[in-house]
N, C-alpha and C positions, 0 to 999 in steps of 0.2 A: 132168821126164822125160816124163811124160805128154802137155806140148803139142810137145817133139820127135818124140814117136812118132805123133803125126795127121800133124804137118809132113812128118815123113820120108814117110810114107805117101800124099802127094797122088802124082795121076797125073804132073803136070811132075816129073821126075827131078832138075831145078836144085837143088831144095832138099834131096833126100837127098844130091846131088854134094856142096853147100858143108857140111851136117853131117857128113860123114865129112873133109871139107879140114881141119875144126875139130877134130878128133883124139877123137869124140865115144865114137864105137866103144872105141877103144882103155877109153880113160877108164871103160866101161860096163862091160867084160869085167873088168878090175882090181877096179874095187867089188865083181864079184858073187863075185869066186875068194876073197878077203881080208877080205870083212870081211860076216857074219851079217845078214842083212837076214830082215824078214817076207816071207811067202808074198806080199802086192801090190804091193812091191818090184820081187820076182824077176818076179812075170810081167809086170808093166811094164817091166821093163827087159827081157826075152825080146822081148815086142810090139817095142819100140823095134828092137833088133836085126833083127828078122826083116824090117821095115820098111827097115831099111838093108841088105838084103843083095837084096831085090826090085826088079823093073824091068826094062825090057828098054831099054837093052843092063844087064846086070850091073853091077854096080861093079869095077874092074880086081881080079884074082884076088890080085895081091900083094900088095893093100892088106888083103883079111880073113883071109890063110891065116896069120899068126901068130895070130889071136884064135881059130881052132880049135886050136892047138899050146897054146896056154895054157887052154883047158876041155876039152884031152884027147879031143879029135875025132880 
């Protein structure tokens, strides 16, 4: 998870596109609602997230607005 969240994080947006193609997001949001991880877990998988959600242009809105429906945003 950790070499996804530097990936996602490069300036070229290519590679946070094709992370979130690969249904990465989804998959990330599920582990963290369902199943007790440690505190370096969670905020490695938060970094990852917040990585996939930056960039300009955005990522398309209707591809992350169910992962705030599922953590209650």
């Amino acid at each position: 998870m950790w070499a996804l969240a530097n990936i996602a994080g490069e300036k070229n947006l290519k590679y946070r596109d094709e992370i979130l193609k690969q249904g990465i997001l989804k998959k990330i949001v599920r582990q963290l609602c369902t199943t007790p991880k440690r505190i370096l877990y969670s905020r490695t998988a938060v970094w990852l997230i917040s990585n996939l959600l930056r960039g300009k242009p955005y990522p398309p809105y209707e591809e992350v607005l169910f992962q705030f429906k599922i953590l209650n945003f």
